[in-house]
C-alpha positions as CSV (number, residue, x, y, z in Angstrom):
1,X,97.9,117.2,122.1
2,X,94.6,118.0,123.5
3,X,91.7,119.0,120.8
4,X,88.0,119.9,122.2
5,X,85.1,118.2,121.4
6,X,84.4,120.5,118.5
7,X,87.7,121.0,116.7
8,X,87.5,117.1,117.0
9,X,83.9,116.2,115.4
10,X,85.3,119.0,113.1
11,X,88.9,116.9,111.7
12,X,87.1,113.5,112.4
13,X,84.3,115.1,109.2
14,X,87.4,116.3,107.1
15,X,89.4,113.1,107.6
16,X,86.7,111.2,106.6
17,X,85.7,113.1,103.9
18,X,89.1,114.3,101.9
19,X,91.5,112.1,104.0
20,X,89.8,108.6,103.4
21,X,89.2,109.0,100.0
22,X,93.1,110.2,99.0
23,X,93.9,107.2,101.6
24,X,91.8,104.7,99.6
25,X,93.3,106.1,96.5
26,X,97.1,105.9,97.2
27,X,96.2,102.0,98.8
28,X,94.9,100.6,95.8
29,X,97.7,102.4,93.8
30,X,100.2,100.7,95.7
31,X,98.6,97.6,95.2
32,X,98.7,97.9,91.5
33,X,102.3,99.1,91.8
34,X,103.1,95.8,93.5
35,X,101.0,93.5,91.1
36,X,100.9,95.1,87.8
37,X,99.6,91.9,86.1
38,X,96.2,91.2,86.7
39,X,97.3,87.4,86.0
40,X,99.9,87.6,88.5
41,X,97.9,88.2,91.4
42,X,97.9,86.8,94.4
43,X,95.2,84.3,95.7
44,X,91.5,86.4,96.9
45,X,92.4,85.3,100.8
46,X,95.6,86.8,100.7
47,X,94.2,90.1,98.8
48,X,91.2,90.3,101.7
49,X,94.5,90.2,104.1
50,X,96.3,92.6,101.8
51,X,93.3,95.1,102.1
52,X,92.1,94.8,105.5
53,X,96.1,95.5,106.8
54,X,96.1,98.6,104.9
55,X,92.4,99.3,105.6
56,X,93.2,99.1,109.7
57,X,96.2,101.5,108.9
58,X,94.6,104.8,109.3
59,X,92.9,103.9,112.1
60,X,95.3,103.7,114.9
61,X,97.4,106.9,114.8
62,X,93.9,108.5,114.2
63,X,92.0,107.1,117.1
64,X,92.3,109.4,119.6
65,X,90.2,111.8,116.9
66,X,87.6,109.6,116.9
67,X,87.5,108.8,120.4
68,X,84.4,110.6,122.4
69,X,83.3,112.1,118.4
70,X,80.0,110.7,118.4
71,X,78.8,111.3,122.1
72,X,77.5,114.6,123.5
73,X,79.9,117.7,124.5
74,X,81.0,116.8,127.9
75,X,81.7,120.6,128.2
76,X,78.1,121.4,128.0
């Protein structure tokens, strides 16, 4: 799938505006849903570990949006 420069600076702003948010959202839901005692948490490492997995997530199947987004239009 090739997108232009434009229609990509254009779902790069609306993934990270609606789509990062909703992400961020449904993450820390399923990490309630896993540990629904607060006493029964897991250790703060393995929480940072927990997070930053589902934090990088999102990023790869999106990077090709992202890629060349915040250089000028080679087009132009």
């Amino acid at each position: 799938m090739v997108l232009s420069h434009k229609s990509r600076k254009r779902w790069s702003l609306v993934i990270l505006l609606v789509g990062l948010p909703v992400y961020v959202i449904v993450a820390v839901s399923i990490i309630n849903w896993l540990y629904p005692d607060p006493m029964m948490l897991p250790p703060p490492l393995v929480q940072l570990g927990i997070f930053v997995g589902i934090g990088l997530l999102w990023v790869f199947p999106l990077k090709f949006i992202f890629k060349g987004v915040g250089q000028a239009d080679p087009d132009a």
